[in-house]
MARKE-499652 format. One line per field, with one value per atom (N, C-alpha, C, O): residue in three letters; chain; x, y, z; atom name. Coordinates in nm, 2 decimals, decimal comma. Layout:
code <- (Ala; ...)
unit <- (A; ...)
u <- (X; ...)
v <- (Y; ...)
w <- (Z; ...)
site <- (CA; ...)
% end
This chain:
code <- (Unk; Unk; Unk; Unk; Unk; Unk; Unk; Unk; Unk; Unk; Unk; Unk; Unk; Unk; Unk; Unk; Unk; Unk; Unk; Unk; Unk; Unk; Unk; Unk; Unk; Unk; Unk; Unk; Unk; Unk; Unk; Unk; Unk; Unk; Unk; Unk; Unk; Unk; Unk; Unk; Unk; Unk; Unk; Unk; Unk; Unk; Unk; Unk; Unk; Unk; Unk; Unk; Unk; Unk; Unk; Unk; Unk; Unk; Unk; Unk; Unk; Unk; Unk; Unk; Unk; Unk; Unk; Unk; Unk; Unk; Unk; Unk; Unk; Unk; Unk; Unk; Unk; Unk; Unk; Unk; Unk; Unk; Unk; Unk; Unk; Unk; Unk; Unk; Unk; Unk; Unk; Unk; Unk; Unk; Unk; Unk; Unk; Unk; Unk; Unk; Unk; Unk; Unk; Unk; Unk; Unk; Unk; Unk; Unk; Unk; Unk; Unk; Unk; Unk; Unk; Unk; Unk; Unk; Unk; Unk; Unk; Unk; Unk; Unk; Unk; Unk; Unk; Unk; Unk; Unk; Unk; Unk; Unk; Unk; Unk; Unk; Unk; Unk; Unk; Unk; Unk; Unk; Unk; Unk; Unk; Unk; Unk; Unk; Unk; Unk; Unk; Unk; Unk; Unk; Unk; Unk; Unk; Unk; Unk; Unk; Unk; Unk; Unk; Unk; Unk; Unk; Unk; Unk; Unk; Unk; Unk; Unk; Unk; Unk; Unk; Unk; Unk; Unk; Unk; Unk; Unk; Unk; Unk; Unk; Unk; Unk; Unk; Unk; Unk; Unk; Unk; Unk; Unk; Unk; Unk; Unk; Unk; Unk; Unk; Unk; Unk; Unk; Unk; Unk; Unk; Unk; Unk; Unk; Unk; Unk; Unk; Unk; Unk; Unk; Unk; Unk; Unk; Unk; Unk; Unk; Unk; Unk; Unk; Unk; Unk; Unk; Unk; Unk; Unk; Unk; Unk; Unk; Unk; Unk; Unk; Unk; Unk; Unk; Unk; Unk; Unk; Unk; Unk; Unk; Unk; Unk; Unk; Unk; Unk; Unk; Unk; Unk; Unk; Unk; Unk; Unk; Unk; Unk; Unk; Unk)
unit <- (A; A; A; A; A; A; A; A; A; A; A; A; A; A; A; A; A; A; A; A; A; A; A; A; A; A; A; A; A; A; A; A; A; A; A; A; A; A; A; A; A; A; A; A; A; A; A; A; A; A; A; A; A; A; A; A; A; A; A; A; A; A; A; A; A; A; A; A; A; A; A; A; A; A; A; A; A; A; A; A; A; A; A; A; A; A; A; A; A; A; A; A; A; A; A; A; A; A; A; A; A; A; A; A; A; A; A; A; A; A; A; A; A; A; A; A; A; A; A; A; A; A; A; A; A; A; A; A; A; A; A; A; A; A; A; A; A; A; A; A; A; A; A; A; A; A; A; A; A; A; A; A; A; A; A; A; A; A; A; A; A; A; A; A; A; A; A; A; A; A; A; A; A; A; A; A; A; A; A; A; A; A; A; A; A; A; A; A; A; A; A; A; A; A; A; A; A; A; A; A; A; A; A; A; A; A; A; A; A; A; A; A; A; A; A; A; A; A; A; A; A; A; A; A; A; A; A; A; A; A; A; A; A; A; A; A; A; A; A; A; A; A; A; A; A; A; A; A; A; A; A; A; A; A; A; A; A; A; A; A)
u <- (0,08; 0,00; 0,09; 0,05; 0,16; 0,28; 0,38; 0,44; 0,37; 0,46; 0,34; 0,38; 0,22; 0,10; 0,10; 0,10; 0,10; 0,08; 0,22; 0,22; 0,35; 0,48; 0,48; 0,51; 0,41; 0,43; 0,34; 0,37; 0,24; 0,07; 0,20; 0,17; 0,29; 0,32; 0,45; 0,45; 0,52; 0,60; 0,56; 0,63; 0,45; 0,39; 0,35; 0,42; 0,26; 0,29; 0,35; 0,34; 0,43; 0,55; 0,62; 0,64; 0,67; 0,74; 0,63; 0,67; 0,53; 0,43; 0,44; 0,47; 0,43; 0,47; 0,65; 0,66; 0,74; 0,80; 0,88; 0,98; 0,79; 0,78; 0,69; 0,72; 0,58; 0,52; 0,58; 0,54; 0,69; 0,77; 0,93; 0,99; 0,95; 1,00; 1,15; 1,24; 1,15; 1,29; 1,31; 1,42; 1,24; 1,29; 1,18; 1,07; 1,24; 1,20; 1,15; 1,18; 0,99; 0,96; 0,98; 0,93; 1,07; 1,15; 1,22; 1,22; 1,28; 1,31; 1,19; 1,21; 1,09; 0,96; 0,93; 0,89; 0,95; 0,86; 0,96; 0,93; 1,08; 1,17; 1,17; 1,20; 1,15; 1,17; 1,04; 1,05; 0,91; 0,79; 0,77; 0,66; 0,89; 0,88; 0,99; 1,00; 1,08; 1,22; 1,20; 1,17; 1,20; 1,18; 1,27; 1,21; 1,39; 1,51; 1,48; 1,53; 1,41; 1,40; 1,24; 1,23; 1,18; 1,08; 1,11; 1,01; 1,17; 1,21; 1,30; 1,31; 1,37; 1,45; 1,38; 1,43; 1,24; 1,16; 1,07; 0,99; 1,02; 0,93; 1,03; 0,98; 1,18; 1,29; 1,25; 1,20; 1,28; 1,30; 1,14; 1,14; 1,03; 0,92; 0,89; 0,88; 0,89; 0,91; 1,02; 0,98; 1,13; 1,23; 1,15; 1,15; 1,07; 1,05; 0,92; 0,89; 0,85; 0,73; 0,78; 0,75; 0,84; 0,92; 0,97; 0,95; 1,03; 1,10; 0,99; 0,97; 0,90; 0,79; 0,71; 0,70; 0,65; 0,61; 0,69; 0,64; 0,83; 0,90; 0,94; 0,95; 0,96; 0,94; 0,77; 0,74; 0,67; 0,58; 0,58; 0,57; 0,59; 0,57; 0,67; 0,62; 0,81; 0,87; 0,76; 0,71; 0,74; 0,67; 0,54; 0,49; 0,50; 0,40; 0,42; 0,35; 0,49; 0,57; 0,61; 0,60; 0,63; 0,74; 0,61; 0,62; 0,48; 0,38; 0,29; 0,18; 0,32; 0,22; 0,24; 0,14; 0,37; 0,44; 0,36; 0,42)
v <- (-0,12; 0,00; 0,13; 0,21; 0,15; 0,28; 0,33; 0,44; 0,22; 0,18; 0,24; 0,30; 0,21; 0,32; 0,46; 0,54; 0,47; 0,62; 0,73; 0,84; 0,63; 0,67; 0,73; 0,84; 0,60; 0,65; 0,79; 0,89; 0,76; 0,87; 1,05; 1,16; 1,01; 1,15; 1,15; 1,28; 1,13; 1,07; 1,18; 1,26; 1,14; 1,14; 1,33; 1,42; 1,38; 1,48; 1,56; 1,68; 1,49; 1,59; 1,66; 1,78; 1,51; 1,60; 1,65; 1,72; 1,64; 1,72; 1,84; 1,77; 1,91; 2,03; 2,08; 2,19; 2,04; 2,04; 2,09; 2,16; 2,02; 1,99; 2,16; 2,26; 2,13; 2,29; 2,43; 2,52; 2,44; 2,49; 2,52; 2,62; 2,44; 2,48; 2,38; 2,34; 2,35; 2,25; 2,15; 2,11; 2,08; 1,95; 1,93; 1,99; 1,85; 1,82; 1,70; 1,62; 1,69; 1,55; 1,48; 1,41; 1,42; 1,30; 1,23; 1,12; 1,35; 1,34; 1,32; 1,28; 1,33; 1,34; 1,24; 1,18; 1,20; 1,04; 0,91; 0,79; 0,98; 0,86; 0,89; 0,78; 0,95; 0,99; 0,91; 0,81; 0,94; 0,87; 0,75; 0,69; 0,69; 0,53; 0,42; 0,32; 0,51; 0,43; 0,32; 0,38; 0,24; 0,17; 0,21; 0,22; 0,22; 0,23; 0,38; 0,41; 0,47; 0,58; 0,52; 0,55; 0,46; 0,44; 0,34; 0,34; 0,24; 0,20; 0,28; 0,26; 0,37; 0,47; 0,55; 0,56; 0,58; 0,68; 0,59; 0,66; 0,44; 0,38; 0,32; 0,27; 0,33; 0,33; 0,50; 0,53; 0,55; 0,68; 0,71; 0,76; 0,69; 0,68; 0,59; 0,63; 0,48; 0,39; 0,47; 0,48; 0,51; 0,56; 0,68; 0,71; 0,75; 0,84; 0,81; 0,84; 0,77; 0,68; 0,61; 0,66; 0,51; 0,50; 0,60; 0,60; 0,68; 0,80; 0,85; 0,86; 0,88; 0,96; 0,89; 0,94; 0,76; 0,68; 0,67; 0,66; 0,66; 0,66; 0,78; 0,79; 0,89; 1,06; 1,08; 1,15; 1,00; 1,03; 0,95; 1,01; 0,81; 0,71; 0,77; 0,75; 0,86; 0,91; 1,04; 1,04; 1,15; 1,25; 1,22; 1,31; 1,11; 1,05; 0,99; 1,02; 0,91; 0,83; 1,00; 1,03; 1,04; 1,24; 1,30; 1,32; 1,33; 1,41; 1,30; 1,34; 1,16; 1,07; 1,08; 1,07; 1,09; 1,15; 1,21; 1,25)
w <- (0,00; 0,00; 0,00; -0,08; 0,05; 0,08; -0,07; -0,09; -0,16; -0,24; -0,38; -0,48; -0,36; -0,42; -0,41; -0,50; -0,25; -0,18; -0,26; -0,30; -0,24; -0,28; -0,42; -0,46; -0,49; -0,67; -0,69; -0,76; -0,60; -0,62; -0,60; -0,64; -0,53; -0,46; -0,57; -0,58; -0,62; -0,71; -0,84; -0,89; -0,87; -0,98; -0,92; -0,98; -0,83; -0,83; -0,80; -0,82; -0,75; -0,70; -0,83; -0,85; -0,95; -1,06; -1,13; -1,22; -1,12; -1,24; -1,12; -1,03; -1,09; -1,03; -1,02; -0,97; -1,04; -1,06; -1,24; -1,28; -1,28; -1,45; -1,48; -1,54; -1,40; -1,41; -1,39; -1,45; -1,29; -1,22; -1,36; -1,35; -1,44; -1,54; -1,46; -1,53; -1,33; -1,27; -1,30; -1,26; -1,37; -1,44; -1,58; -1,59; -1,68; -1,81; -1,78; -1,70; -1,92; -1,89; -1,88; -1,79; -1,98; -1,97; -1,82; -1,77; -1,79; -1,61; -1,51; -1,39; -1,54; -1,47; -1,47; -1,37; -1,59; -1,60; -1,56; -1,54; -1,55; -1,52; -1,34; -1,29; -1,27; -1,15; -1,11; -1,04; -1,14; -1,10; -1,13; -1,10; -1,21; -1,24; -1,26; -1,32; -1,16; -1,11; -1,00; -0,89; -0,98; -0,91; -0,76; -0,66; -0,78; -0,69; -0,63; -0,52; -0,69; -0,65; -0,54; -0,42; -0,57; -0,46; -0,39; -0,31; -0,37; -0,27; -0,15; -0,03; -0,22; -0,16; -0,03; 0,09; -0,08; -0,03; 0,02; 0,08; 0,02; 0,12; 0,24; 0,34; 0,24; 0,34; 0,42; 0,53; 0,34; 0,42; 0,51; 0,63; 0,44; 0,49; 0,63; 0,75; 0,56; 0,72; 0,83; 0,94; 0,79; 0,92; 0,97; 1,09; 0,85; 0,99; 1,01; 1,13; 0,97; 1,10; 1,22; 1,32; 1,21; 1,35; 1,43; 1,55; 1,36; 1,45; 1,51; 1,63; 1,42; 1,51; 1,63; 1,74; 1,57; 1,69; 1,83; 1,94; 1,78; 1,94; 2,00; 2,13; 1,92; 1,97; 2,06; 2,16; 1,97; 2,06; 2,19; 2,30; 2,17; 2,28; 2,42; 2,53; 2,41; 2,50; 2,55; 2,67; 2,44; 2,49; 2,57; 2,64; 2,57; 2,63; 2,75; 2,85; 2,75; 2,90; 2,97; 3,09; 2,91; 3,01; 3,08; 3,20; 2,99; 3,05; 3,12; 3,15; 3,14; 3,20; 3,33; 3,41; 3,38; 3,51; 3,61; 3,71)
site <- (N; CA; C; O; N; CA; C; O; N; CA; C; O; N; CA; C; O; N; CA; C; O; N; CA; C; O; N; CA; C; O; N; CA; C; O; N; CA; C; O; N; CA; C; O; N; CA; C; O; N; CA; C; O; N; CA; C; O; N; CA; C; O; N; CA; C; O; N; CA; C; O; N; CA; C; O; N; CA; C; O; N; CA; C; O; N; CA; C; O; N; CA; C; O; N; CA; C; O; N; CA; C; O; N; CA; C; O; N; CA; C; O; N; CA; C; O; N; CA; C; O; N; CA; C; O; N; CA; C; O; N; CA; C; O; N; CA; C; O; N; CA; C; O; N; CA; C; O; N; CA; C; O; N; CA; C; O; N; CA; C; O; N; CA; C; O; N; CA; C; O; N; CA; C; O; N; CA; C; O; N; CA; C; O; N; CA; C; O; N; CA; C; O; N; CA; C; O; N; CA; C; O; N; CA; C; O; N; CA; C; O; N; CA; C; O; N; CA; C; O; N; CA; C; O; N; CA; C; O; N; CA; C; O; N; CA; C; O; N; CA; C; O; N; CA; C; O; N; CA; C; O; N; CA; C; O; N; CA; C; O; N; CA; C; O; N; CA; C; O; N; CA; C; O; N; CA; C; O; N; CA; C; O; N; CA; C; O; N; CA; C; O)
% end
């Protein structure tokens, strides 16, 4: 499911970008459909979900006090 969400954001991110005049289509379309580039970013995704879950699970345990 993340690996959907990833490409969905992928895809707009360079069509805005492409809009923006910063990258060409060809780069656009290769960026929203690299595979290695979204595994890249369902890693980086997952890290900071965890991060955040255990930043909260502390901030929680601090004010439960």
């Amino acid at each position: 499911m993340i690996a959907i969400i990833i490409r969905i954001a992928l895809r707009y991110g360079a069509g805005v970008l492409v809009a923006r005049g910063l990258l060409g289509a060809g780069d656009a379309a290769t960026l929203s459909s690299d595979p290695d580039i979204q595994m890249a970013l369902e890693a980086g995704v997952g890290l900071a979900i965890s991060i955040a879950t255990e930043g909260w699970y502390a901030l929680a345990r601090r004010w439960s006090r």
